[in-house]
Backbone as a printed PyTorch tensor [residue, N CA C, xyz], in Angstrom:
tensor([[[ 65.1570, -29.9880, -64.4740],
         [ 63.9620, -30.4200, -65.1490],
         [ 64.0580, -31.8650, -65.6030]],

        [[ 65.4510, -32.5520, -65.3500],
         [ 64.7600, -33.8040, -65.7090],
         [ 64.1350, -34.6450, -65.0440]],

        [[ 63.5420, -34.5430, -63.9700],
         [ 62.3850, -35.1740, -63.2950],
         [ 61.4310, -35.3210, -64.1940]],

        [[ 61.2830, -34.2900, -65.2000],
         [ 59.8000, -34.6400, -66.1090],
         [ 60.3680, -34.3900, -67.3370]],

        [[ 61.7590, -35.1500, -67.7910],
         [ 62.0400, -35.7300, -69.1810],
         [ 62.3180, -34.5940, -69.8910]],

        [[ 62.3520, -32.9500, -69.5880],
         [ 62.3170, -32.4030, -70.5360],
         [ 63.8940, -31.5850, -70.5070]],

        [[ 64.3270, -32.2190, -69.6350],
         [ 65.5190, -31.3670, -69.9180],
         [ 66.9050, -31.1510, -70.8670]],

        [[ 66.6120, -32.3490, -72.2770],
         [ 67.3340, -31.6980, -73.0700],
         [ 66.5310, -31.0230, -74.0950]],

        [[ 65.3350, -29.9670, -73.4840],
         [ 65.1270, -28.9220, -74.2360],
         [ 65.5990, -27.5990, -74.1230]],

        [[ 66.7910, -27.6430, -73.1430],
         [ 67.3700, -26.4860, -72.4440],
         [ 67.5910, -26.1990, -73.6800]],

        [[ 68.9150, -26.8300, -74.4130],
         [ 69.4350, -26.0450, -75.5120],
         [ 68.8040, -25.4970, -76.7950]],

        [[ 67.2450, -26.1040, -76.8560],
         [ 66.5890, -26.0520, -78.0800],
         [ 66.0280, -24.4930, -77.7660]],

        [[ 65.6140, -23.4580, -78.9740],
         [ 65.0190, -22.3830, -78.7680],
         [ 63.9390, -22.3860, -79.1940]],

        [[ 62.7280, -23.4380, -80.1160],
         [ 61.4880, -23.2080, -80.8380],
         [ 61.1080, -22.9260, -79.9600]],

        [[ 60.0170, -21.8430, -79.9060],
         [ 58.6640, -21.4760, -79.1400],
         [ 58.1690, -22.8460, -78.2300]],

        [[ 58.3040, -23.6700, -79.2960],
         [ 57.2180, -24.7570, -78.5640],
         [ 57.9600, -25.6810, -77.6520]],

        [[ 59.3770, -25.6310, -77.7250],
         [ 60.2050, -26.1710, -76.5180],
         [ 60.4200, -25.2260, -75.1030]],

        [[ 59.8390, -24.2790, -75.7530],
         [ 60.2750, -22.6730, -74.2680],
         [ 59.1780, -23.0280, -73.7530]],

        [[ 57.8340, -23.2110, -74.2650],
         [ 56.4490, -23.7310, -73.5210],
         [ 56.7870, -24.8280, -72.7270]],

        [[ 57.1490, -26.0700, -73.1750],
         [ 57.1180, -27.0550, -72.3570],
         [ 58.2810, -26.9280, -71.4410]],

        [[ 59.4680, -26.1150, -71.4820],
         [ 60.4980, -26.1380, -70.5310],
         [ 59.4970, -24.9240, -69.0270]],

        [[ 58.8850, -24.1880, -69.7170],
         [ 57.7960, -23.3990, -68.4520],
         [ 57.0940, -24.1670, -67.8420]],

        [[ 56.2010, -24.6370, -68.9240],
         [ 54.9210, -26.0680, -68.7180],
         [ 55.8460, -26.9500, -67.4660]],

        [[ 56.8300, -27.5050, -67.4680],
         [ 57.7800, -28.1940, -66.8570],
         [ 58.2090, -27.3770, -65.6520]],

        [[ 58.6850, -26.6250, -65.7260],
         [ 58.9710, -25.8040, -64.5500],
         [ 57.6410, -25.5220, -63.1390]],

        [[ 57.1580, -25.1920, -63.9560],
         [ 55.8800, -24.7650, -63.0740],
         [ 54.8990, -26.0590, -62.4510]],

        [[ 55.1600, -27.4370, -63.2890],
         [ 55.0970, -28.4350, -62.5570],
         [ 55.6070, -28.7090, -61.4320]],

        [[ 57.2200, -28.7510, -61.9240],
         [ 58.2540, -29.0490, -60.3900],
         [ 58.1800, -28.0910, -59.4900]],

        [[ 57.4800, -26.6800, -59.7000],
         [ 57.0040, -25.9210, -58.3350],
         [ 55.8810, -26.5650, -57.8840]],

        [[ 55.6010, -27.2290, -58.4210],
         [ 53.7980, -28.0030, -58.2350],
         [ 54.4570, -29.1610, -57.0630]],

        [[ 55.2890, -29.7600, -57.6130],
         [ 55.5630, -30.4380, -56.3640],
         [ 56.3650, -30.9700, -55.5600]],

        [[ 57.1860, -29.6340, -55.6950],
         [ 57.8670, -29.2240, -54.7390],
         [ 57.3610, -28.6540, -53.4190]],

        [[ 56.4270, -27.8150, -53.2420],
         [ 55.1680, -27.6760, -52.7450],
         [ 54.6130, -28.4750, -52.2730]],

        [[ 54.1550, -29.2720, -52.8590],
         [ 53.5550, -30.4430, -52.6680],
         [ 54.2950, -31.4660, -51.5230]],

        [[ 55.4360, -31.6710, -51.6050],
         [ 56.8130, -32.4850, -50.7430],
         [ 56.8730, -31.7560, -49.7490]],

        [[ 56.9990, -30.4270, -49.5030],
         [ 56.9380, -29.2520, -48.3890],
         [ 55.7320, -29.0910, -47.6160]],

        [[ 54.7880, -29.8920, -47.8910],
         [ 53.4580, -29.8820, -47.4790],
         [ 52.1830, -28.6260, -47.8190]],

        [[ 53.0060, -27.8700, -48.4130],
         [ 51.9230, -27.1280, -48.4400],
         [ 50.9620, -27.2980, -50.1050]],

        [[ 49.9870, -27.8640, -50.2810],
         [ 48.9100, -28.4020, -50.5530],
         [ 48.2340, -27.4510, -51.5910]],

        [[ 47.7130, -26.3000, -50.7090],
         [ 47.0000, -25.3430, -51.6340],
         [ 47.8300, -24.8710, -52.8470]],

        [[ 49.2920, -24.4310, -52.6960],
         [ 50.2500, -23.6310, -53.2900],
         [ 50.6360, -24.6680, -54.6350]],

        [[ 50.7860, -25.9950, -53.8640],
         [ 51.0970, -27.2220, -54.9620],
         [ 49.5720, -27.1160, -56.1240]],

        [[ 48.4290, -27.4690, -55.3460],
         [ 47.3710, -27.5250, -56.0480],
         [ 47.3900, -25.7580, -57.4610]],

        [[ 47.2240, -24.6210, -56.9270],
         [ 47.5340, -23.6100, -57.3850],
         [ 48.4580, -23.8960, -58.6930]],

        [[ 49.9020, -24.4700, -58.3440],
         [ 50.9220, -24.4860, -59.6850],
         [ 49.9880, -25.2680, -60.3760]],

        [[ 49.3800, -26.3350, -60.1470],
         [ 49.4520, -27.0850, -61.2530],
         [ 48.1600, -26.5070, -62.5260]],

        [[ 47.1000, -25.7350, -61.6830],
         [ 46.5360, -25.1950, -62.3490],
         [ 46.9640, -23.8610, -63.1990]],

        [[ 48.2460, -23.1880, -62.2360],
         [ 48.9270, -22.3400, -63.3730],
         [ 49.3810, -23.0150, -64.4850]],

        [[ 50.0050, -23.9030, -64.3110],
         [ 50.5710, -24.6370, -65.2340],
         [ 49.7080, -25.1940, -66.7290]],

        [[ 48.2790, -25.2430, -66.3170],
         [ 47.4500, -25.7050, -67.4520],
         [ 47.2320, -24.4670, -67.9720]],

        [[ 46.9050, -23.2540, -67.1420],
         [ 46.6150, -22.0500, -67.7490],
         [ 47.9080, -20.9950, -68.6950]],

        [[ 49.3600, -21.6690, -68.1730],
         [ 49.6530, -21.2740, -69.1800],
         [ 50.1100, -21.7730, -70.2790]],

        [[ 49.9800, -23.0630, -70.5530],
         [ 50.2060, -23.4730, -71.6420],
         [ 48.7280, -23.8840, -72.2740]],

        [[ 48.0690, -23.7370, -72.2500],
         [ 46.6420, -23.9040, -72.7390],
         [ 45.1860, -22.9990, -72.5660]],

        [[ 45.5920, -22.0590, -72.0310],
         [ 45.5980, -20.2310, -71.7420],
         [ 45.3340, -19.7080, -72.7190]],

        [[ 44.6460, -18.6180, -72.4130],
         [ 44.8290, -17.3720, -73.6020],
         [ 44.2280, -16.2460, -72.7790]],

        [[ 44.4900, -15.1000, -72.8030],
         [ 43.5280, -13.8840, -72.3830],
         [ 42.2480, -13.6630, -72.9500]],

        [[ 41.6200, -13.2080, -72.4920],
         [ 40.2750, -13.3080, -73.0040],
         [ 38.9910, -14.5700, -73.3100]],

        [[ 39.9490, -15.6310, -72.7070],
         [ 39.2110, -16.7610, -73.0810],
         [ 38.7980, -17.5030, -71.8240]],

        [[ 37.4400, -17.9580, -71.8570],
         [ 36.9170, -18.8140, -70.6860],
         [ 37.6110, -20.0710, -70.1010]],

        [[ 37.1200, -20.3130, -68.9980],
         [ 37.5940, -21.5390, -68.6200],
         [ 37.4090, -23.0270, -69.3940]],

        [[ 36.1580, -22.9860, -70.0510],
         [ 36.0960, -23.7490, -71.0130],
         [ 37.1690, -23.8690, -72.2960]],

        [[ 37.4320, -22.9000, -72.5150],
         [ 38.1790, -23.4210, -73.4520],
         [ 40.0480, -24.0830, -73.1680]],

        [[ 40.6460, -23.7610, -71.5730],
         [ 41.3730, -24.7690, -71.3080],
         [ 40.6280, -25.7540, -70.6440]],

        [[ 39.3700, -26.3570, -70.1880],
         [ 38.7220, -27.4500, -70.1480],
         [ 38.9470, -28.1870, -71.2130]],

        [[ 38.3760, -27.8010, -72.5120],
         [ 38.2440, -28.1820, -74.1120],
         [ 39.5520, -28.9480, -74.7020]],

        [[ 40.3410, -28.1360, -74.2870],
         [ 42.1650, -28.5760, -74.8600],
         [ 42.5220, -29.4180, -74.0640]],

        [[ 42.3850, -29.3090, -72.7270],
         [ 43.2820, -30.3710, -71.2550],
         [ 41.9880, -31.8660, -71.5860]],

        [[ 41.1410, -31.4470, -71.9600],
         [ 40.4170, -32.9110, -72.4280],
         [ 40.8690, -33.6010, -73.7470]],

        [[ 40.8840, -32.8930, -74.9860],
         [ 41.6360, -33.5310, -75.9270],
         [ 42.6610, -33.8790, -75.6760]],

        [[ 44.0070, -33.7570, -74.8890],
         [ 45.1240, -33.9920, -74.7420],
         [ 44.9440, -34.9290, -73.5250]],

        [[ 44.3440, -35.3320, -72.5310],
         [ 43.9850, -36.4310, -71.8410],
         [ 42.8060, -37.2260, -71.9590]],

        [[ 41.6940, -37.1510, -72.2850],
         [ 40.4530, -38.0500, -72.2480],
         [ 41.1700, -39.5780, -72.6090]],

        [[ 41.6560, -39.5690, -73.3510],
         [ 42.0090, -41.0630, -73.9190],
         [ 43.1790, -41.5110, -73.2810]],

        [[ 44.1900, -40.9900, -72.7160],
         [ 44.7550, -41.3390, -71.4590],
         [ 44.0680, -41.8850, -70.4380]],

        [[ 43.2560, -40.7950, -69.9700],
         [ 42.7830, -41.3600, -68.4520],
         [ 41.6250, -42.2530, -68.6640]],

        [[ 41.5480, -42.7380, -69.9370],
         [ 40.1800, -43.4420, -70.0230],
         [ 38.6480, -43.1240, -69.7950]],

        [[ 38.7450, -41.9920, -70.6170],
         [ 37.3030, -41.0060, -70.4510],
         [ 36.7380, -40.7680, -71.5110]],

        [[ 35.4390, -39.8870, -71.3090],
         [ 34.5470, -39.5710, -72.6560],
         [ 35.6920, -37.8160, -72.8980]],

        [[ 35.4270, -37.6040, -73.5920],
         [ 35.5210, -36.2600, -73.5980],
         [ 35.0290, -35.0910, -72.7850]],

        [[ 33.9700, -35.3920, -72.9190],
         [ 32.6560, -34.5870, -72.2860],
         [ 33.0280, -34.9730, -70.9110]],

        [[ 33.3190, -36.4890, -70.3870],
         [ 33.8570, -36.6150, -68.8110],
         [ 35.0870, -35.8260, -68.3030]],

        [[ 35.8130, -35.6410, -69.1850],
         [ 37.2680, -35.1420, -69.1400],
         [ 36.9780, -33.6470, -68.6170]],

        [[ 36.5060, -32.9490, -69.8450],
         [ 35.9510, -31.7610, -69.8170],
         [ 35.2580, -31.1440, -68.0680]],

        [[ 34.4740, -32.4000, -67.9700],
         [ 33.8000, -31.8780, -66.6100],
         [ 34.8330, -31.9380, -65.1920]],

        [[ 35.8150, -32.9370, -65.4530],
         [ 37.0780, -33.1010, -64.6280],
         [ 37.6330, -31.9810, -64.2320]],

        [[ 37.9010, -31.3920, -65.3040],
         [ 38.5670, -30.2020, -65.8590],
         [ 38.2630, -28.8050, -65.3170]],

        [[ 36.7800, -28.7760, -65.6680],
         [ 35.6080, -27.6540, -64.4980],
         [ 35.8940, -27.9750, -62.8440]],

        [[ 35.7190, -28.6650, -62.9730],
         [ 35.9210, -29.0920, -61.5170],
         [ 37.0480, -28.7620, -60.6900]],

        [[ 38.1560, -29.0170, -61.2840],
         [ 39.6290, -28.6700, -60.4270],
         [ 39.7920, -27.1190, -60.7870]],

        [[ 38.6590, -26.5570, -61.9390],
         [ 38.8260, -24.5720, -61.9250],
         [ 37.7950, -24.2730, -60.5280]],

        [[ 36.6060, -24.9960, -60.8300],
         [ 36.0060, -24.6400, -59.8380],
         [ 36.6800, -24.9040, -58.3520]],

        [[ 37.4060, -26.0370, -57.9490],
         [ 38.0920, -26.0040, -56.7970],
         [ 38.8860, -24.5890, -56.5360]],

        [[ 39.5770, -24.3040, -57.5380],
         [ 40.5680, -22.9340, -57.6510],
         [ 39.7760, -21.9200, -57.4470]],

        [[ 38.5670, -21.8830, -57.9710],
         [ 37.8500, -20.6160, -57.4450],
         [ 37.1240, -20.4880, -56.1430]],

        [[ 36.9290, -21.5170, -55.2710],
         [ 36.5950, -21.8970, -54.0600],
         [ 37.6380, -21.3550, -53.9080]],

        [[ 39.1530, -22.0450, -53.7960],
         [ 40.1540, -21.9100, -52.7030],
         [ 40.6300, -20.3170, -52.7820]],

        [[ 40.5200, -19.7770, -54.0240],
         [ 41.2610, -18.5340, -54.1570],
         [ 40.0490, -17.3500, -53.8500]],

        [[ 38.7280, -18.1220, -53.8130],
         [ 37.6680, -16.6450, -53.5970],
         [ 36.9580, -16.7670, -52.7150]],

        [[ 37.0510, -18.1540, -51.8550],
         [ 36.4920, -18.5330, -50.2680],
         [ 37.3310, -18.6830, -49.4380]],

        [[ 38.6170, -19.3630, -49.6170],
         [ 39.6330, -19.6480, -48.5020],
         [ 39.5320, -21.2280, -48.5610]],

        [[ 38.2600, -21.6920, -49.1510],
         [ 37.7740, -23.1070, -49.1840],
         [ 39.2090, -24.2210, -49.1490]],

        [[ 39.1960, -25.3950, -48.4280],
         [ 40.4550, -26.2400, -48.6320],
         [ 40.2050, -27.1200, -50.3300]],

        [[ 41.8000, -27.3180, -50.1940],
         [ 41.9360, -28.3430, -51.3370],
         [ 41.9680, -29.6420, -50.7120]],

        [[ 40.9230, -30.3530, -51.6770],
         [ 40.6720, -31.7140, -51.0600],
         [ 42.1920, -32.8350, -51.6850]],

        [[ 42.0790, -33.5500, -51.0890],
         [ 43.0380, -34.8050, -51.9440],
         [ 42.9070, -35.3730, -53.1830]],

        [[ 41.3960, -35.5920, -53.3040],
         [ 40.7960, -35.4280, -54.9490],
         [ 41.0930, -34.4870, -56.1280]],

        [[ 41.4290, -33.5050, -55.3080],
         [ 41.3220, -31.7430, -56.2600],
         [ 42.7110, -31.9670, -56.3270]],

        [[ 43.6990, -32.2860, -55.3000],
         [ 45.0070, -32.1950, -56.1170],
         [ 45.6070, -33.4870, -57.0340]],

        [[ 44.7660, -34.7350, -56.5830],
         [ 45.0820, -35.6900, -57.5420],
         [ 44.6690, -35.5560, -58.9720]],

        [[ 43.2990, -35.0020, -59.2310],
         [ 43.0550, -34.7120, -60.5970],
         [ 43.6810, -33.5110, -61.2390]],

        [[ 44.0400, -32.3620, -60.2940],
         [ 45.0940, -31.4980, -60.9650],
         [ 46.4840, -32.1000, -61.3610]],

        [[ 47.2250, -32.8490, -60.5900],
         [ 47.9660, -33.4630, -61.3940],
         [ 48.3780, -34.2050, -62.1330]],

        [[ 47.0130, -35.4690, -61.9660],
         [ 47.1000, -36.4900, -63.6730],
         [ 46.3730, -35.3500, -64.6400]],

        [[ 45.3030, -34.0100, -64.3390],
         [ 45.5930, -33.6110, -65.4990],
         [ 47.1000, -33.0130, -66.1440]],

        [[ 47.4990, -32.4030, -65.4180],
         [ 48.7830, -31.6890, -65.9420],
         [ 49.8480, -32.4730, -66.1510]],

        [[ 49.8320, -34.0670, -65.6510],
         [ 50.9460, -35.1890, -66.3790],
         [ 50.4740, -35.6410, -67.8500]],

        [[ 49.1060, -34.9870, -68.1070],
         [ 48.5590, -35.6600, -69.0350],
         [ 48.9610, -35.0630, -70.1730]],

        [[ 48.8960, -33.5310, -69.9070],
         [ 49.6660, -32.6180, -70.6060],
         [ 50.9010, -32.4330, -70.5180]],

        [[ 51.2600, -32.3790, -69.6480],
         [ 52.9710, -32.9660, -70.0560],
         [ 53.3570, -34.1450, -71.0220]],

        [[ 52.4910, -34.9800, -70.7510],
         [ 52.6670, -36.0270, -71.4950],
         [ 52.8840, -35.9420, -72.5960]],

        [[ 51.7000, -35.4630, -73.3750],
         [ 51.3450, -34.9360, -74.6650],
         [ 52.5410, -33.5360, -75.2220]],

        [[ 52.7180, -32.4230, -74.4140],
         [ 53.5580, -31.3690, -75.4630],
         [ 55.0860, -32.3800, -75.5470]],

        [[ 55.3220, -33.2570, -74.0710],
         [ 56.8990, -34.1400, -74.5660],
         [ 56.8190, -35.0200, -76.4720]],

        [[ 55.4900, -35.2290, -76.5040],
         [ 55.8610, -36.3150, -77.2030],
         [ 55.9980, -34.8100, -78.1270]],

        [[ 54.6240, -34.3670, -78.4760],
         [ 54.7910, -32.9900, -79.5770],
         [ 56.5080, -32.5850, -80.1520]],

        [[ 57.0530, -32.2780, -78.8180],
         [ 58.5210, -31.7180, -78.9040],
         [ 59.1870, -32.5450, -79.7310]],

        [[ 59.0060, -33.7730, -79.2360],
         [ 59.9490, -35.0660, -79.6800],
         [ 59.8510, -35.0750, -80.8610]],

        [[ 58.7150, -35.3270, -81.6380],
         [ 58.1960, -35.4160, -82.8400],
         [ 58.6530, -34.3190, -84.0250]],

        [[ 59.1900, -33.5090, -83.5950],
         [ 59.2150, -31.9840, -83.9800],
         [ 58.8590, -31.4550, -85.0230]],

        [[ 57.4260, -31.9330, -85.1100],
         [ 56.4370, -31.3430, -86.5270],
         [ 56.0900, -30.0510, -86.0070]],

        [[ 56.1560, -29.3660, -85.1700],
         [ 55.4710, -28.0990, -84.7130],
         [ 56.2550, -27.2190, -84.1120]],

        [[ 56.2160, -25.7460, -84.2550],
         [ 57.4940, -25.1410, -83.9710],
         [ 56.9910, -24.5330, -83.2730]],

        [[ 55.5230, -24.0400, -82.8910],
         [ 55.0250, -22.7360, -81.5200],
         [ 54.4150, -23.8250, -81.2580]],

        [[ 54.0290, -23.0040, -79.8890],
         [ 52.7760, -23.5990, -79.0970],
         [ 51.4800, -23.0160, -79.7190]],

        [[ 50.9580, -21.9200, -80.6230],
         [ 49.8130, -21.1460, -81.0850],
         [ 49.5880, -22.4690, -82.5480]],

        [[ 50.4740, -23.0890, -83.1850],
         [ 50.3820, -24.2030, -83.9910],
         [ 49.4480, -25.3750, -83.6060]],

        [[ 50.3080, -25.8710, -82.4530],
         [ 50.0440, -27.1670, -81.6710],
         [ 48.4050, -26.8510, -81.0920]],

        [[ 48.2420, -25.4940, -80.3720],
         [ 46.8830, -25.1790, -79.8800],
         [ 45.4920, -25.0750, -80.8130]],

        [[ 46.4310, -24.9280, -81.9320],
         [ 45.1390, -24.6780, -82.9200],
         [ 44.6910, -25.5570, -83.7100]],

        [[ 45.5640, -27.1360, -83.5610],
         [ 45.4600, -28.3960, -83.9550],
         [ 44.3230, -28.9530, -82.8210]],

        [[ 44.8280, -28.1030, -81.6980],
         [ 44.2080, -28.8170, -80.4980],
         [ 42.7100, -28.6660, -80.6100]],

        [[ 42.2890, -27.4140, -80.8830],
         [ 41.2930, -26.2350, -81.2880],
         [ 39.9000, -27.1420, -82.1300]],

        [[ 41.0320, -27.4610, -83.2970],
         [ 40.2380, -28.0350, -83.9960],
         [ 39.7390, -29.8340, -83.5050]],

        [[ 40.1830, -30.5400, -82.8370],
         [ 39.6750, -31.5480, -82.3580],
         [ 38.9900, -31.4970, -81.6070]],

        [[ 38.7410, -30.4200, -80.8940],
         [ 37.7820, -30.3370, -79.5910],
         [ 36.5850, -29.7190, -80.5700]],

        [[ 36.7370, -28.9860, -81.6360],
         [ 35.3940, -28.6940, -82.3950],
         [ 34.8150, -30.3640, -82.8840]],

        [[ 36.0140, -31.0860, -83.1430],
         [ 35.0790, -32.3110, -84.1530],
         [ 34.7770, -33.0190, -82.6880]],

        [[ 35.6240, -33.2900, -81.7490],
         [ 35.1540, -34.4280, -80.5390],
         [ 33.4030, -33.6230, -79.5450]],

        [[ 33.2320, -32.1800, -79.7210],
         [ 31.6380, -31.5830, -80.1290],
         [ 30.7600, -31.9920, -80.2090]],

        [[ 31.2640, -32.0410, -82.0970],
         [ 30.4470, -31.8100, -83.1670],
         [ 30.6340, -34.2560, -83.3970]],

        [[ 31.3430, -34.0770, -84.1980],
         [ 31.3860, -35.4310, -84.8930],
         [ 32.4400, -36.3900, -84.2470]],

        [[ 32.4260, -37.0460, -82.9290],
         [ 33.5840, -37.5920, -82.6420],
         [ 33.9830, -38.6560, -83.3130]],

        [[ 33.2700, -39.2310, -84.5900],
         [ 33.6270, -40.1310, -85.0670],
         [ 34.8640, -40.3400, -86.4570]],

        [[ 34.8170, -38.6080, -86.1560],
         [ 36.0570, -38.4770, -88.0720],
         [ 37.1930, -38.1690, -87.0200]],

        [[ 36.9870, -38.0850, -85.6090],
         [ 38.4600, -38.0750, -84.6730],
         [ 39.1410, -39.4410, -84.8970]],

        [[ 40.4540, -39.2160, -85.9970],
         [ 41.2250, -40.7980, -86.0130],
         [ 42.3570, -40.6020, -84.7050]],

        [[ 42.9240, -41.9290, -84.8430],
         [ 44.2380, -42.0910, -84.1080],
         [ 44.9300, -40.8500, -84.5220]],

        [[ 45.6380, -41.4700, -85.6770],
         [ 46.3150, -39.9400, -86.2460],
         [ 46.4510, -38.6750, -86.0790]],

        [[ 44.9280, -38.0570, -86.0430],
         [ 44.6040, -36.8050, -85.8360],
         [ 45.2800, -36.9990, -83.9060]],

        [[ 44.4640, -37.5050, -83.4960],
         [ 45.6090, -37.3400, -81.8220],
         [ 46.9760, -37.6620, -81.7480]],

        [[ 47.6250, -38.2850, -82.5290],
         [ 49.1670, -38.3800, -82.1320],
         [ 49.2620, -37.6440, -82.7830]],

        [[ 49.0750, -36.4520, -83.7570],
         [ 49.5650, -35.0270, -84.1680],
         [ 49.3770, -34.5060, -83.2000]],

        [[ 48.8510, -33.8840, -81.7520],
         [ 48.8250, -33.2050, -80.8650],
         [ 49.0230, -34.1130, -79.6620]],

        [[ 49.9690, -35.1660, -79.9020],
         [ 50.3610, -35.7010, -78.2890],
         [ 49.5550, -36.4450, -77.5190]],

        [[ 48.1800, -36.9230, -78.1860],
         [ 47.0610, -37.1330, -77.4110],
         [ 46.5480, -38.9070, -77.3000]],

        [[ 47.7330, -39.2980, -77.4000],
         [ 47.6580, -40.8750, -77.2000],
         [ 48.6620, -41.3850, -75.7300]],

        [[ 48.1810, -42.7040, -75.5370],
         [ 49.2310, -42.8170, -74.3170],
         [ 50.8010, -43.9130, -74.6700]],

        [[ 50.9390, -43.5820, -75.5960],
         [ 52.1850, -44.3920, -76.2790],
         [ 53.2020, -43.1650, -76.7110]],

        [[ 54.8860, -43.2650, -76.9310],
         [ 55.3120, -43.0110, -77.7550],
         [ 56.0650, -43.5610, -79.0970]],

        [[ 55.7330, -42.7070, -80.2550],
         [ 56.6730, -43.5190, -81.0600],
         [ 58.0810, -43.8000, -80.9310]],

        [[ 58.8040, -43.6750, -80.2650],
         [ 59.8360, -43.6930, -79.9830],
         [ 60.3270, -43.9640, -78.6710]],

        [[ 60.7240, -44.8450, -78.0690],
         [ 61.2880, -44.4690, -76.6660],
         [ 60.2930, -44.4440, -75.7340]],

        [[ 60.8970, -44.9610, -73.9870],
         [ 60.3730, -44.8940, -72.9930],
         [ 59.2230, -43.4720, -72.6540]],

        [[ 58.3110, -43.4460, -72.2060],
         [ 58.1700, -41.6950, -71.8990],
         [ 59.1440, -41.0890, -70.3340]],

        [[ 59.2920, -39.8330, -70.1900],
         [ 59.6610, -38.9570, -69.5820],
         [ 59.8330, -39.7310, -68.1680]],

        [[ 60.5210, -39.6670, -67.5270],
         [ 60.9380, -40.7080, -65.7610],
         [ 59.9890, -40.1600, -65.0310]],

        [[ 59.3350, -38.8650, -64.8930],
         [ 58.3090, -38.3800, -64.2120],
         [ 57.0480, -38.9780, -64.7080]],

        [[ 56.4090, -39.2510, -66.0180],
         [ 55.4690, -40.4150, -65.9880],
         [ 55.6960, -41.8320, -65.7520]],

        [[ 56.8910, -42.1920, -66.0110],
         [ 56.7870, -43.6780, -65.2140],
         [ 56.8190, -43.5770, -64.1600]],

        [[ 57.0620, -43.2540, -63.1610],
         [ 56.7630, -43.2190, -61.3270],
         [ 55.9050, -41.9840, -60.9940]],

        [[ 54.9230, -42.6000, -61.1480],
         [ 53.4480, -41.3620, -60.3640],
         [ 54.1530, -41.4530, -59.0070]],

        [[ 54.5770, -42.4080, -58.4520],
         [ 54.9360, -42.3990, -56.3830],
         [ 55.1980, -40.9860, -56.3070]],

        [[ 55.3800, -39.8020, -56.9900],
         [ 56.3850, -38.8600, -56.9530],
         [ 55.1230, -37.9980, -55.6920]],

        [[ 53.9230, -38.1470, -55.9270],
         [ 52.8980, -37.2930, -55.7090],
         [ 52.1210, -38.2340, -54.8240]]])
């Protein structure tokens, strides 16, 4: 896992380091896949990968739209609401490919994976920071910004996003070797 920076969370046990060491894993099946050529299977991880760390049973696709936008919009240089629709888009690709046979375009796997670097991005710094000990913590921080970025995006400070990872800086240190060289993909 250290392709994507997270691998001295092996030894750590919080909840919220076992997420991102999965979150992480299920990336590097993303593209590994991906290097092997096969396309759909790569595209597939990476959307597992959002679904399970930003997942829940019972809950719509919107609401990992909602979270994978707070934790990237301001990365990739978007509205929220643009992010969000990004977001629909690479589920809706998944439901083409998995309920038509439909192909994955080159688009569909590029935005599946700056979203899911975006989120990687964000639970590394989280970890780093180590104000948060689950992932059900961190999600419900998340929860609540996607109600105010809604409702009032204007009481959304800096602050409130670098508590959930959602800036493109860290306080500390280089980020993860898998975000400095996108070439990987």
């Amino acid at each position: 896992m250290s392709e994507f920076g997270v691998d001295n969370l092996s030894d750590r046990d919080r909840p919220i380091d076992v997420a991102a060491q999965t979150f992480a894993g299920l990336m590097q099946d993303a593209r590994a896949h991906y290097g092997d050529g096969r396309v759909r299977e790569a595209f597939l991880y990476f959307v597992i990968a959002l679904d399970h760390l930003l997942g829940e049973d019972g809950r719509s696709v919107a609401t990992v739209a909602d979270r994978t936008s707070v934790l990237t919009h301001r990365i990739r240089s978007k509205t929220f609401a643009d992010e969000a629709a990004c977001v629909r888009h690479v589920y809706d690709a998944r439901s083409r490919l998995v309920h038509r046979g439909s192909p994955v375009t080159e688009e569909d796997i590029r935005e599946a994976d700056a979203l899911a670097c975006g989120v990687l991005w964000a639970i590394t710094r989280v970890t780093a920071y180590e104000e948060l000990d689950t992932r059900d913590a961190w999600v419900k921080r998340i929860d609540s910004l996607a109600h105010l970025l809604r409702g009032d995006p204007d009481v959304v400070t800096d602050e409130r996003l670098v508590a959930v990872g959602a800036v493109s800086g860290f306080r500390a240190g280089p980020p993860p070797p898998m975000l400095r060289d996108r070439a990987a993909l």
